[in-house]
N, C-alpha and C positions, 0 to 999 in steps of 0.2 A: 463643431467639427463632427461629421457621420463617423458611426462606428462601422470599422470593417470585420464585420464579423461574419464569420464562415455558417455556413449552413449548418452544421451539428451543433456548434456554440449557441445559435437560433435556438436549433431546437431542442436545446438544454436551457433557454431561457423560458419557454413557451410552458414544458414540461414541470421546470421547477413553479414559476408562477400557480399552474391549475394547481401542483401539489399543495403550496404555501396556502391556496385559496381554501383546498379542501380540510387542508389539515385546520384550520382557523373555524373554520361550521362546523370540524365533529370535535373541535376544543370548547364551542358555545354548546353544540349537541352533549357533551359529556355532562357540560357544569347544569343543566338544568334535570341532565336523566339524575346525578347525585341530587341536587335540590330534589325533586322530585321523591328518589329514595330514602331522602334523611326525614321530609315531611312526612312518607307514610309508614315511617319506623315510630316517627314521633307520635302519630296519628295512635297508633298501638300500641306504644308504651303509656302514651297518655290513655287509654280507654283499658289497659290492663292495670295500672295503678287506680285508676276511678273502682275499677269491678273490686280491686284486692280492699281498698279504702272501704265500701260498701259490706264485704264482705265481714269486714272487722265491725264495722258500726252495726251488724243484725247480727253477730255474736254477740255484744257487750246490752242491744237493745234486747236480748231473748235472753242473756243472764239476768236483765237486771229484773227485766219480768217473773222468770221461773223463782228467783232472790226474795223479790216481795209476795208472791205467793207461798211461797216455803215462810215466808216469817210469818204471813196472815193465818194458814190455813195448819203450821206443824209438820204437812203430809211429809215423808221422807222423799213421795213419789218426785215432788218438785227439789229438794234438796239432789236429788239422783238429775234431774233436767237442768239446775243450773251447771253443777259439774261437767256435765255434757257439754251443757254450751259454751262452755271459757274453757275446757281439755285444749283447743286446738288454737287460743287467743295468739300464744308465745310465738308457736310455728308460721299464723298467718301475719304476725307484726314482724316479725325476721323476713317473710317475702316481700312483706309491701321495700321496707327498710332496704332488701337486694336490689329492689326496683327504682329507688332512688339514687343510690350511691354511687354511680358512676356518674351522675349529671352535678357537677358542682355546684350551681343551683340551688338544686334541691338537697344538698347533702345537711345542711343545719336543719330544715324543714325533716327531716327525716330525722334526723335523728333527737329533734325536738318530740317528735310524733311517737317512736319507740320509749321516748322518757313519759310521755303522758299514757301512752296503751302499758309501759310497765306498772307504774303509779296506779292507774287505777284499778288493772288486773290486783295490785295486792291490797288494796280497799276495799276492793268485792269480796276479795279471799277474808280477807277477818272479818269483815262482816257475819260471813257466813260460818266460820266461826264461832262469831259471837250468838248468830242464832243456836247454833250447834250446842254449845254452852248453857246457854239463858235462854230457854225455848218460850220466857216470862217477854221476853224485850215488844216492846210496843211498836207498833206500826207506823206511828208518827214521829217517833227515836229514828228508827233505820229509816227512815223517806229523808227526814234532817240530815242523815250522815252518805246515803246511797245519791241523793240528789244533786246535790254538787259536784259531785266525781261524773257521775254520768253526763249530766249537763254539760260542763266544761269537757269533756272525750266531744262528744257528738259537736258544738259546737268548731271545737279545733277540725273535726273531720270534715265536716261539711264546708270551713272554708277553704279547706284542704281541696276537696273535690271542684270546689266550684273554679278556682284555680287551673286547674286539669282540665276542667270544661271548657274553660276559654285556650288552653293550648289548642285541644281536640279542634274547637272550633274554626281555627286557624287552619287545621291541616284536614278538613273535611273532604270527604269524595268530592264534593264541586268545586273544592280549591286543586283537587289532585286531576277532575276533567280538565280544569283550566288549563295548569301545566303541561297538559298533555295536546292543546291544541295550541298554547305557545311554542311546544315543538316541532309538531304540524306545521305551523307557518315557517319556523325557522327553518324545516329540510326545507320548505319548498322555495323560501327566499333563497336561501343555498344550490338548489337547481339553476335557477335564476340567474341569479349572479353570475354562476360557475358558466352558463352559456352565454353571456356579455363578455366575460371577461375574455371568455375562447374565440368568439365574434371577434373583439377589438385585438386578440393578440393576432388573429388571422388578416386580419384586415392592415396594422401597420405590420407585420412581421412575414408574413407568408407572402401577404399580397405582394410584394415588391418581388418578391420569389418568380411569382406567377406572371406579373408584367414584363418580367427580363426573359424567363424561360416562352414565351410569347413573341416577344422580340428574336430571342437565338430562332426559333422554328421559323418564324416570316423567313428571314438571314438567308437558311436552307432553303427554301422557295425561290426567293432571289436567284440565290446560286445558281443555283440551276434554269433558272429563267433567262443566267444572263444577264439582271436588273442591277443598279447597285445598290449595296447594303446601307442597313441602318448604321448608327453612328453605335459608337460599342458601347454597353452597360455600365453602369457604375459600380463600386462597391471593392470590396477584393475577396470576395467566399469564391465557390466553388465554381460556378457560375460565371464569374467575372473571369474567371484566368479561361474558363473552358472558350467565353465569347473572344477573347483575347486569342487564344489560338485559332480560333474558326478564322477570326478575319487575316489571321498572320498565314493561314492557312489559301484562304480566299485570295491574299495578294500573289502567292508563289503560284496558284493553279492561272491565274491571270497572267503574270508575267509567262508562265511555262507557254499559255497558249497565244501569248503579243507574239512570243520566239516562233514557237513553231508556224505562225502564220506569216512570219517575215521570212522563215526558212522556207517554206514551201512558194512561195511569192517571187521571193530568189532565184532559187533552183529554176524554176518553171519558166522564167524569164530568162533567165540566164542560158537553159537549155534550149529555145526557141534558135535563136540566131543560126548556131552550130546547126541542130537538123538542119533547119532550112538548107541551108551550104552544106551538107553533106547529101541531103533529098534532090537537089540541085543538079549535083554532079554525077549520082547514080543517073539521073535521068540523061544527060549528057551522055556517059556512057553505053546507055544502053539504046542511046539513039543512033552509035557510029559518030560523035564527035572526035574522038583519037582512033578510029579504026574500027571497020568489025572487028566483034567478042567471037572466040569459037563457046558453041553450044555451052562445055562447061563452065566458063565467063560468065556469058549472059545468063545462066540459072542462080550464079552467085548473087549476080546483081539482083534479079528479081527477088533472092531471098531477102537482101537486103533493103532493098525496098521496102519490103514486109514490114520487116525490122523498124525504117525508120518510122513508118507508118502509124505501126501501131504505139512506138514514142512519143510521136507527137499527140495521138491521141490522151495518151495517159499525163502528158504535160499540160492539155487543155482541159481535161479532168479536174488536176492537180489544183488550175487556175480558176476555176469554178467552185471546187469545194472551199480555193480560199476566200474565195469572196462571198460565198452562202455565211461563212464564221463568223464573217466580217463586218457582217448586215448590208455589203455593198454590191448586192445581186441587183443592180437596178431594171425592171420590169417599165417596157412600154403601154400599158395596157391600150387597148384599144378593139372594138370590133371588129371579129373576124370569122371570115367563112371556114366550116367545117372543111367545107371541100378542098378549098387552097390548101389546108394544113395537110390534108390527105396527101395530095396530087406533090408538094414540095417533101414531103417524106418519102413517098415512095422512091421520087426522082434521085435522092440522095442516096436512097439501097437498090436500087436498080444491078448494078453490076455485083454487088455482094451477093444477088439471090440469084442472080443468069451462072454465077459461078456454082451454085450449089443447087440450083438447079432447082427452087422454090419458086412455085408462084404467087405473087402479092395480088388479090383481091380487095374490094373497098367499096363500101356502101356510097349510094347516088343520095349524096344530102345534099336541103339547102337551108339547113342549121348555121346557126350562129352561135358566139360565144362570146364573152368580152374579156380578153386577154394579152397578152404577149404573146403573137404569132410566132417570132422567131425562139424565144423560146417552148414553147409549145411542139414547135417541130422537133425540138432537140428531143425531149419528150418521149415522143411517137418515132423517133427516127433509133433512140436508143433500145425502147421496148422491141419495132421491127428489127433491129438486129440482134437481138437476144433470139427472139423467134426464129428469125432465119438460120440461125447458128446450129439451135437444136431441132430443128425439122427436120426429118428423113427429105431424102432428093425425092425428086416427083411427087411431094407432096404440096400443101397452100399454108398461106395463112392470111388471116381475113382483116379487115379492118372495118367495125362496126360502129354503129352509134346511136344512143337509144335516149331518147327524151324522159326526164324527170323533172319533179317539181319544180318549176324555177333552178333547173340544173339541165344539163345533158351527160350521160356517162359513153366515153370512149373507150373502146375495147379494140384490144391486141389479140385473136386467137391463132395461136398453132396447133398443129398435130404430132407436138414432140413427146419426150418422157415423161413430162410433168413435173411439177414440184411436192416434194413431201410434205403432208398438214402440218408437219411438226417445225419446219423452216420457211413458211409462206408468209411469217412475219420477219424470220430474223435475214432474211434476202433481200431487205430494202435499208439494211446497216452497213455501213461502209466495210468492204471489204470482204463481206460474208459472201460467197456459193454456194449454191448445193453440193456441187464435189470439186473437193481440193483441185485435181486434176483438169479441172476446166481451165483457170489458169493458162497452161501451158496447151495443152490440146485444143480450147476452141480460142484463144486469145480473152483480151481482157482483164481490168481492174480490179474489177469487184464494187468499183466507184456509181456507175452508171445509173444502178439502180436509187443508190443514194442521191444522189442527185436529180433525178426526177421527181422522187418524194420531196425532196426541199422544193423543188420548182411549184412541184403542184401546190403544196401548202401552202407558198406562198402565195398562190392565185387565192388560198383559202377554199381550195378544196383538198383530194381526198385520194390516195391512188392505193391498191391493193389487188390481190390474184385467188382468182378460182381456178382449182385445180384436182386433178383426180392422176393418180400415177399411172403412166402409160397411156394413158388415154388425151394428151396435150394439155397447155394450159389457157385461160384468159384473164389478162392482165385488164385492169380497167382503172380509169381516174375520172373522176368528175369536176364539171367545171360549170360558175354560174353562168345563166345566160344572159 
């Protein structure tokens, strides 16, 4: 069964792992730097007790000398050189003696060593004595009584030392370089490791992290693409509840927008029928089917007119943007003459620019395009009535068209206000004007624009405006040929 474990629990397992790893290298690091210190204490104490052992054996060797020269010769000068030499016997057999007795080891060995450097220290001593005394005594008397005491000292010392040699041996500087590139190797197996282990916690621990947080980001692209989503993450951390609400999220923005596309689909259909039979009957009336109107009548009606007019425009709008949502803009494509598209545009705003008193100009092509004509005109037929709208009377506006790569760009120019650089994008988003007030003053959605941009994209081109304030604008889209 997977564990659900939350991303901090992770990465409090990740965190404790490298510590456990590292604490374990500098437990192996510790026990070898100790090995290492207890060898070159040993290294020292052993090469200090050899020096103090030595030290004692050329005291008792230079007594026992100055000893038999003082009995050979009388002089008192060597009786003054042996005393010399054994003065300091007691004090250097008590340091060797300090230098052993903490190693339990060595503690009988020492204190065997202290009974024979005592012992013989008081054989020399009466000996010399006994010269002191009997200044008669023979040279081969004292060699008989000095020889044995000395012999057995040096002998006990020397295997004493040779003992000591072999510790020393063991903990010599190339035993102590060794240790020292055993630990060498150890930090650096410990680097080692310590990045495998970080490898392999990243790779089962994090990685599944990185795979899902991969997955949510695709999810977002989706979204907004409009595509449908992956199928949701596993797990239950932090992650999984956040994927869990994205797509719980994802359904409600979905259903929000099935409603509003059934609501607008509705209405727009629903209010079709009524204008028509209400546009119907204006037009009855204002032809004298129940009677001449007087003057104020007939201006009603015309207002009304307007009215329905521009209703049903924004109902056929309505019914266009529903279906651009819907993906169910179906496009005729087919070859089509630039000109036709002209000539059936302009036809269509004819009485809108005789009303305001704008003349429609248009370039003599015999360009081609491969498109949807009838949407195309809507196109061209929306941008000429924007144009027309904001032209000064007595003035043009032109209809162009200019060959590009495997493209032609159509243009819309007027000589109106212009549009500001700073909204010449946000005027192809639904519902955005330049000024609030347009609205009501020159008519219109705010829709028109927006749906030409979908038109065109949908041919897989491209539509946008150059413009300069005051000085008109030109609208343009391209299209393949």
């Amino acid at each position: 069964m997977p564990l659900h474990l939350k991303l901090s629990q992770k990465g409090l397992i990740v965190v404790s792992v490298l510590l456990l790893v590292e604490l374990f290298f500098l437990g192996m690091l510790f026990v070898l730097l100790e090995q290492t210190e207890r060898e070159a204490r040993q290294y020292e104490r052993s090469n200090q007790i050899i020096g103090q052992a030595n030290a004692l054996l050329k005291i008792y060797y230079d007594g026992g000398i100055a000893l038999t020269m003082y009995a050979t010769t009388q002089m008192p000068t060597y009786g003054e050189k042996y005393d010399e030499a054994v003065k300091h016997a007691p004090e250097e057999t008590q340091a060797l003696y300090d230098l052993l007795k903490d190693d339990p080891q060595s503690l009988e060995k020492a204190k065997a060593l202290v009974k024979t450097f005592t012992s013989a220290n008081e054989n020399l001593n009466e000996l010399k004595k006994s010269i002191d005394q009997n200044s008669n005594i023979s040279v081969v008397g004292l060699r008989k009584r000095m020889v044995p005491v000395l012999t057995g000292l040096l002998t006990e010392l020397k295997e004493f030392t040779r003992e000591q040699e072999k510790i020393a041996s063991r903990t010599d500087p190339q035993s102590a370089r060794r240790m020292r590139n055993e630990m060498k190797w150890v930090v650096l197996g410990g680097v080692v490791f310590n990045v495998l282990v970080a490898i392999l916690l990243t790779r089962f621990l994090i990685g599944g992290i990185t795979r899902r947080l991969e997955v949510l980001t695709d999810n977002t692209y989706r979204l907004a693409s409009g595509e449908p989503l992956k199928n949701p993450v596993g797990g239950g951390d932090e992650i999984a509840r956040l994927d869990k609400t994205f797509h719980q999220m994802a359904d409600a923005l979905e259903q929000a927008a099935r409603w509003k596309r059934e609501l607008v689909a509705m209405v727009s259909h629903d209010l079709r029928t009524p204008l028509t039979s209400v546009k119907g009957s204006l037009t009855l009336l204002s032809a004298g089917a129940t009677g001449d109107l007087t003057p104020q009548a007939q201006e009603v009606v015309i207002v009304a007119e307007n009215e329905i007019e521009r209703l049903s425009h924004l109902v056929n709008d309505l019914l266009d943007v529903a279906k651009i949502e819907a993906g169910k803009l179906d496009l005729n494509i087919r070859t089509a003459r630039v000109s036709d598209i002209f000539a059936r545009s302009m036809d269509a705003v004819k009485m809108l620019a005789e009303k305001a008193d704008v003349k429609i100009e248009a370039d003599e092509t015999d360009k081609q395009v491969q498109a949807d004509p009838d949407r195309i005109v809507q196109v061209v037929v929306n941008l000429l009535s924007n144009a027309i709208k904001f032209t000064p009377a007595g003035k043009s506006v032109r209809l162009s068209v200019f060959e590009l790569k495997e493209q032609i760009e159509i243009q819309v120019i007027d000589e109106g206000r212009g549009v500001p650089a700073e909204l010449q994008n946000a005027i192809f988003e639904r519902f955005k004007q330049v000024d609030k007030a347009d609205a009501s003053e020159k008519g219109g959605t705010g829709l028109g624009l927006a749906i030409c941009k979908a038109i065109v994209e949908q041919h897989g081109g491209a539509i946008g405006v150059r413009s300069n304030q005051k000085e008109g604008s030109t609208f343009w889209f391209r299209l393949k040929t």
